[in-house]
N, C-alpha and C positions, 0 to 999 in steps of 0.2 A: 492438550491446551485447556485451562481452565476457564473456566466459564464464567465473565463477569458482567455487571451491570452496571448502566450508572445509574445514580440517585442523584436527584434534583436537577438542576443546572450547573454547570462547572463556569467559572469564569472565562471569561473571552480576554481578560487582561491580563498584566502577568502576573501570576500569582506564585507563591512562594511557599510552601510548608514544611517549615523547622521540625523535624521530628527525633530531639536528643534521646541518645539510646539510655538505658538504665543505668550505666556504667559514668554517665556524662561525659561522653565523648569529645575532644577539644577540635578537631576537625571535620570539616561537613566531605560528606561524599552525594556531589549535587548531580542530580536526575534532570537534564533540559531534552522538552518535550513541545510540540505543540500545543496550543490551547484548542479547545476542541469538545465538544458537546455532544457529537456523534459518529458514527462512522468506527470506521479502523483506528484512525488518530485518537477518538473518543478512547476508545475501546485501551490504545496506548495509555492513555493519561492515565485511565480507571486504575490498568495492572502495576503503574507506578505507583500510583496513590497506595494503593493493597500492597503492595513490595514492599513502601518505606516501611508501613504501619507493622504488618510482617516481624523486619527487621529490629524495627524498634523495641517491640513487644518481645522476641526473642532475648533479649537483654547480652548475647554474645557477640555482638560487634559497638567497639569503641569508635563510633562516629555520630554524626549527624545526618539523618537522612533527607535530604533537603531536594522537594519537587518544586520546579522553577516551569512556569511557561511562559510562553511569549507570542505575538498574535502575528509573526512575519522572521523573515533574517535578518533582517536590519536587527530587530529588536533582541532577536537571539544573541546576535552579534556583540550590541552591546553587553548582552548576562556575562556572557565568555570575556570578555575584555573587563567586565568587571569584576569578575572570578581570578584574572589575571594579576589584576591590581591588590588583588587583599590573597595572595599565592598560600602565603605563608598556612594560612587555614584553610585550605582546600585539600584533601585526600588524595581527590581523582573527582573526574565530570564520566558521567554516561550520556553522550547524546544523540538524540537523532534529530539530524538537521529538517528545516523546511525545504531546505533544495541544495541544491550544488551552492547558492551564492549565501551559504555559511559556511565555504573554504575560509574567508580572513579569520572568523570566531575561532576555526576548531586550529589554524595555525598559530593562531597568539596562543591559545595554552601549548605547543608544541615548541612556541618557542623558548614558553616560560618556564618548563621541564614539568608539565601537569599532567601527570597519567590521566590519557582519556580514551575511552571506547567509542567507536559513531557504528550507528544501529541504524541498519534499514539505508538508508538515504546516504551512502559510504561516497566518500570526497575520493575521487579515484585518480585526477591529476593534478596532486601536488606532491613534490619531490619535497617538501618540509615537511609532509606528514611521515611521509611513507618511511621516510630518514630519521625520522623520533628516535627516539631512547626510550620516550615516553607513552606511545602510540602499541599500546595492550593488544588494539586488533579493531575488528572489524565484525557487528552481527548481522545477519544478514535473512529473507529468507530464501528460499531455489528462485531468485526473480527468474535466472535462464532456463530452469524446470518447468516454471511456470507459460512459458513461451513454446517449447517445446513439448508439454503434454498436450497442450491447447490445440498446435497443430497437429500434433498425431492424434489426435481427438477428434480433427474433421478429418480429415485424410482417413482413419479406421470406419465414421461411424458414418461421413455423409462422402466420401470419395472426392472430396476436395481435388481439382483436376489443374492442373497448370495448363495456362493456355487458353480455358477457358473460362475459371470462376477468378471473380475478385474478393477482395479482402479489406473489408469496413473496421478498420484500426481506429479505437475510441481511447487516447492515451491517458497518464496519470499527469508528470508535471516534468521540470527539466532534470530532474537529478537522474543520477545513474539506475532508476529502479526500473522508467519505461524504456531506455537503451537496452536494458540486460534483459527485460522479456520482448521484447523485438528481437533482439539477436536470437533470441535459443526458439522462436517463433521459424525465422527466415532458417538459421541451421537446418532445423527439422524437414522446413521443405527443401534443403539443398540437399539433404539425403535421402530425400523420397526420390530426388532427381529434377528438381528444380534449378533453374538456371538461374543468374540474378539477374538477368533480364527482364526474364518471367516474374520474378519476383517483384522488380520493379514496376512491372507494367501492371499486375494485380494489386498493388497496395495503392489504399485509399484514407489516408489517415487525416482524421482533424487537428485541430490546435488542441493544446494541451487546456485539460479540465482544473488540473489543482486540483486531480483527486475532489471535484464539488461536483455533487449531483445536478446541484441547480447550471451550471457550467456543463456539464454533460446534456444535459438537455438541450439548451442553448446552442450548443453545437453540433448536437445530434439535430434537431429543427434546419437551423441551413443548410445542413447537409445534403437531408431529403428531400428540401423543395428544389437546391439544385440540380441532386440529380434524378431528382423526378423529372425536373425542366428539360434534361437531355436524353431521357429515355423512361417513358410511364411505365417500361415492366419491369426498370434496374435490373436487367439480365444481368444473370452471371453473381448478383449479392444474396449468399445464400447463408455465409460465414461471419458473424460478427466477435471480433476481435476486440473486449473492451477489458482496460488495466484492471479493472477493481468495481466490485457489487454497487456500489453505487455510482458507478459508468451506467450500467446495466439497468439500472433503476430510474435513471435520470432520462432512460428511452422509453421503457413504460409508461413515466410520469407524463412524457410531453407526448404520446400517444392517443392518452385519456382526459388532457389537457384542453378544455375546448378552449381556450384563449390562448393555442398555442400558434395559432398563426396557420396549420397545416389544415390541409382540405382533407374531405374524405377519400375521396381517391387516392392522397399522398400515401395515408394511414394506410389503406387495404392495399396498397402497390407494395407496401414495407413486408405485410405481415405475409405476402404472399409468394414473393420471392424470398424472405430470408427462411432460413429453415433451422438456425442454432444459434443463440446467443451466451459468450463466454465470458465471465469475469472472475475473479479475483479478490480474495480476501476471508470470506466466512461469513458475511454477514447474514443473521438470523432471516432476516426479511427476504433475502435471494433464496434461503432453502425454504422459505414457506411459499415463495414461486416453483421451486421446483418441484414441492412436492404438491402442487398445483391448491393452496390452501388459505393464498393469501389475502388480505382482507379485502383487497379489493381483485381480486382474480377475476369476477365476474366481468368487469368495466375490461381487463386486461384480455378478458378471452375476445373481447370484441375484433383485438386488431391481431391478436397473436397466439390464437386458439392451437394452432400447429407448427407455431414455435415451440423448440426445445430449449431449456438452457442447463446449463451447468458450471461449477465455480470450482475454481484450485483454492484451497486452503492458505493462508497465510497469516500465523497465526501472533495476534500482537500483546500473546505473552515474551515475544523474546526481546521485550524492552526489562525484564527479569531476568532473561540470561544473559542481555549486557550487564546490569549490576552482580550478578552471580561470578561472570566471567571477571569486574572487578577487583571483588573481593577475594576472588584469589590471587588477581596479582599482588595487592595490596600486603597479603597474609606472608607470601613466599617469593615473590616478583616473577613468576607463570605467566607469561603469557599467553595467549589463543595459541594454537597450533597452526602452523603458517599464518598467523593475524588474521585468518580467516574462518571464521564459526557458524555454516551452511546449516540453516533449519531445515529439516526435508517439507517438501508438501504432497499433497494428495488431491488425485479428481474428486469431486464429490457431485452425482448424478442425482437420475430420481432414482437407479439402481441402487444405491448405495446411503444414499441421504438422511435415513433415519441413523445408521451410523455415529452423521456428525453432527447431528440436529441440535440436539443440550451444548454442544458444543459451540453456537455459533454465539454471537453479542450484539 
């Protein structure tokens, strides 16, 4: 995964960057993305941004490399429907949607015979996509890998016990990304020898964050005053389950939060029952947690000195090998190998962490 940054501010509206190749290409092959500033999406934008310019500068593809964002799916929706309208000049779209409710977007180009790729955030029930002509594939990363190391993760390292511990699920948003690491999470324990009863009775999951820290927090706060209110020692929450680094961040934050509403006893009831906190993505700031270095570690040893954590990789260059995967069909009409293009991922501990450290964003 290559290591990127952002510079400056990126806009929050939609923004659009014409990047005509050297050849002047008479077709755009357009990148929709979220708009985004930080984080993994951030992190998305960045490696599109870097791709076009890439692309451009290589002077071997006759196209337009054209990053479009947009601040919601409504607004996506619109790009896609007006990418639909002006067909004729469109190549192919690479996109990854805000959620599942950019199925109408990525159907209007499917209807309108517009090769396109969805990354990440894949529309999984509609029989118009799936039925394309035009529908290249699908990129993805091990969302169900991600679920399933995670569990075999507590189960190896803290004896995660059916029956008796529960399970603090801090999810991502409605698309198919927090379904697929759920499932390969529950699998795991169904082959430890979990029932789904058990399973049921242990899962403790909040409302979805939107992937936002500040929204993580927020929900991570009611959470523990409630069930601080039903039991001051949260027996049995030792595992927490969160989609993405900045799930994970967003509990630190509102730990050391003194206008966060939560008492001190909430705080010290959290950090002394939980014993592993897990998220997702790569984010730079979660491995300078891990590797206990982060700027404000001190503030954070207050409440979670003997907390561990650790992150699955999920890396948001494969907004690059949906344009890569593209541009081959484009070239030859190739597409994905079963429509389907699985990144692999990896644990990354404080064992291992220096590893992927240059690597995070």
């Amino acid at each position: 995964m290559k290591k990127t940054k952002l510079f400056g501010t990126l806009a929050v509206a939609a923004m659009v960057v014409g990047l005509a190749s050297c050849s002047g290409g008479e077709k755009d092959l357009v990148i929709l993305v979220p708009s985004a500033d930080h984080g993994w999406t951030g992190a998305i934008l960045s490696n599109a941004r870097d791709y076009a310019n890439e692309l451009k500068e290589s002077g071997d593809y006759e196209y337009n490399f054209v990053v479009q964002t947009s601040d919601g799916s409504e607004q996506m929706n619109q790009q896609m429907e007006d990418l639909v309208a002006r067909k004729d000049t469109v190549a192919g779209v690479v996109t990854l949607p805000w959620d599942a409710s950019a199925k109408p977007g990525v159907e209007a180009l499917a209807n309108a015979n517009i090769p396109f790729v969805v990354v990440d955030r894949v529309i999984t029930d509609s029989t118009i996509i799936k039925q394309s002509d035009y529908w290249v594939g699908d990129v993805r990363g091990n969302n169900e890998m991600i679920g399933e190391l995670t569990a075999k993760y507590f189960i190896d390292h803290y004896d995660l016990k059916a029956g008796e511990d529960k399970i603090l699920v801090i999810p991502g948003d409605n698309s198919s990304v927090p379904l697929a690491r759920n499932d390969g999470f529950q699998t795991a324990l169904k082959n430890a020898g979990w029932t789904q009863d058990q399973i049921t009775a242990a899962w403790d999951q909040t409302p979805s964050t939107g992937w936002s820290r500040a929204t993580a927090s927020q929900n991570f706060i009611a959470w523990l005053k409630a069930a601080y209110s039903k039991d001051k020692t949260l027996a049995g929450y030792r595992c927490v389950f969160t989609h993405d680094s900045e799930c994970s961040m967003g509990i630190l934050e509102a730990l050391v939060n003194p206008d966060s509403g939560l008492t001190e006893d909430e705080k010290t009831a959290f950090g002394t029952a939980v014993e592993v906190i897990a998220s997702s993505s790569g984010l730079q700031e979660m491995y300078d947690v891990i590797k206990g270095q982060h700027a404000r570690q001190a503030e954070f040893d207050e409440y979670v000195a003997n907390v561990d954590f650790f992150d699955v990789t999920y890396p948001p260059s494969m907004i690059k090998t949906g344009v890569d995967d593209m541009l081959t069909y484009l070239k030859d009409g190739t597409k994905i190998a079963g429509q389907d293009h699985v990144v692999p991922v990896d644990v990354v501990d404080k064992d291992n962490v220096d590893e992927f450290y240059d690597l995070g964003f």
